[in-house]
Steps between C-alpha positions, in 0.01 A plus 500: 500500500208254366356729211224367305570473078532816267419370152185633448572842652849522329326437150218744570715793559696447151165702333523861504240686692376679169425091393336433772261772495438431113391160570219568768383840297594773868754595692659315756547670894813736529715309750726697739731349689657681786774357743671598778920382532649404849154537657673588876343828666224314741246826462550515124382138481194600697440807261511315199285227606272734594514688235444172261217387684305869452596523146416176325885394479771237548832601509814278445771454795856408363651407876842512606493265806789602702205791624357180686812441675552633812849728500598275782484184300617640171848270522223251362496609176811519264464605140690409205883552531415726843563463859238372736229770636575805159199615356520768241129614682554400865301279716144542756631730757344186770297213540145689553608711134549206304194321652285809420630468129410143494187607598431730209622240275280206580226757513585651170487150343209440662334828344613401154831664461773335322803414717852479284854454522760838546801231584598547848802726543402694207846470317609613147468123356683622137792280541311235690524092361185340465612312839509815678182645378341159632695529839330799533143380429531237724567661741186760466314184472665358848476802708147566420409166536660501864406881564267436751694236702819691505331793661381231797127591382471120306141538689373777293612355224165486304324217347667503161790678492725221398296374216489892417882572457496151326253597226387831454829705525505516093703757426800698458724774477859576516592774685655851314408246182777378518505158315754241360478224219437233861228659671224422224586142530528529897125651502345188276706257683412647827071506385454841433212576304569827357822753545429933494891579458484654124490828416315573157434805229145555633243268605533183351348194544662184681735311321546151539876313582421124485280429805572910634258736451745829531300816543698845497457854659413763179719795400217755505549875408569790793545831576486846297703324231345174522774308543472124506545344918372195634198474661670506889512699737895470573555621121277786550647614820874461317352725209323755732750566804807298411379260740497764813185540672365852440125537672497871392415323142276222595215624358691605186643130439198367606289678190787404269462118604118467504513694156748225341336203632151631362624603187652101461198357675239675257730444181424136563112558583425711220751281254590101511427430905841359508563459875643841712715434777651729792782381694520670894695439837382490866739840489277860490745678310505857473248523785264231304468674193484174281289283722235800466550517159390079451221553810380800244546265163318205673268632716373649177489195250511244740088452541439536115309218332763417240804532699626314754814541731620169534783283658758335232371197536101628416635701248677151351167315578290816301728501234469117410117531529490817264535273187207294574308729700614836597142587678543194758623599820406800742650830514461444859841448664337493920 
């Protein structure tokens, strides 16, 4: 990947957002970030598209690209210390699947949405060598480079799409968040912008790792006894059904989520607009209890004038403009 230079947003985002506002005299917008992992299920990518594009949002993609691989052809892949054709997710049932999903991609991109790295195989990377870690990057960057052509659809290939998976796949994430001491240096030597695999104690703002802008998913209090969980929907379905789908209780776990990502969401508003994030996957769990739950969060703060629901790389572009300016920009994210 050919990314551009990070100097100037890397020194920007050393000031703490209670500095920032003190030097311009007001508030700066209340960022939320909200991303999707694995981003398979065809008709969820449609929802959430559409749901962006009524609700003044982008969303953030972290892609595992053995989905774009047809089951057929998954012997093409091989992961880290794994045979030929695993995948911890699976693979596009058949060619017209994983040409749909590139589809919803290269339209997503189009609409504004950030398009990131889940690996491929989406394998616990703890024990993995910095080698490994960039075996596996490579080889996100190779099959989506190739996606189109390996399908036998290199004519719909649109305009663009090379220079696309070249330079605007930015980010990040390790799947389970499971890291080791290599994969930090795999992501800078590799030309990834920023990486979402941390975990913090509440929101906190991005931290900065030589040229790495490392962004983590908040601990954010839950339940009756407001117990601290992080802002996913896999954690919440863990903590409210032991992981078992129960639909009897969707509306139930559905309240409970909304309640805990408004609660964090308008700690930050009312107190030091540190940036909120919400971490999803393309799974409805417990009949789509916590996708209604961040459709209810954003579809109510979404449109206000000083918030804006933003990609990881806006919300790295806002945050470097905050100390000069924070009222530049638009709230608009269509």
């Amino acid at each position: 990947m050919r990314l551009r230079p990070l100097a100037t947003l890397l020194a920007a985002l050393t000031v703490s957002t209670g500095a920032m506002a003190q030097d311009v005299g007001q508030r700066p917008k209340q960022l939320l970030m909200i991303s999707f992992d694995g981003a398979g299920s065809n008709a969820l990518w449609q929802r959430s598209r559409d749901f962006a594009r009524n609700n003044n949002a982008h969303f953030t993609y972290f892609l595992s690209c053995t989905l774009v691989i047809p089951r057929a052809d998954k012997a093409r892949y091989q992961g880290p210390d794994k045979k030929a054709g695993r995948s911890n997710i699976g693979f596009a049932q058949d060619i017209p699947e994983a040409k749909e999903r590139l589809g919803h991609i290269w339209q997503a991109h189009q609409e504004g949405h950030g398009i990131s790295s889940h690996t491929c195989g989406h394998f616990d990377g703890k024990d993995w060598s910095e080698a490994e870690w960039r075996q596996e990057m490579t080889s996100f960057h190779d099959v989506m480079t190739n996606a189109w052509k390996a399908i036998g659809a290199s004519a719909d290939e649109p305009q663009g799409w090379r220079d696309f998976i070249d330079n605007d796949i930015r980010g990040f994430r390790a799947p389970y968040f499971s890291t080791s001491t290599g994969m930090t240096e795999a992501e800078k030597k590799t030309g990834f912008q920023y990486d979402a695999s941390l975990v913090t104690k509440g929101p906190m703002m991005p931290e900065t790792k030589g040229d790495l802008i490392r962004f983590g998913l908040p601990l954010i209090p839950e339940g009756p006894q407001q117990r601290p969980i992080i802002a996913m929907d896999y954690n919440l379905f863990v903590r409210h059904s032991a992981g078992i789908d129960n639909p009897s209780r969707s509306a139930e776990f559905e309240e409970r989520a909304y309640s805990a990502f408004r609660a964090a969401f308008d700690k930050q508003y009312d107190g030091d607009r540190i940036p909120m994030q919400i971490g999803l996957h393309f799974v409805e769990m417990n009949a789509g209890a916590y996708w209604r739950a961040m459709e209810r969060l954003a579809s109510e703060v979404c449109n206000k004038a000083d918030v804006a629901c933003v990609s990881y790389t806006e919300a790295i572009r806002m945050l470097g403009e905050r100390r000069s300016s924070p009222a530049n920009g638009s709230n608009s994210a269509g």
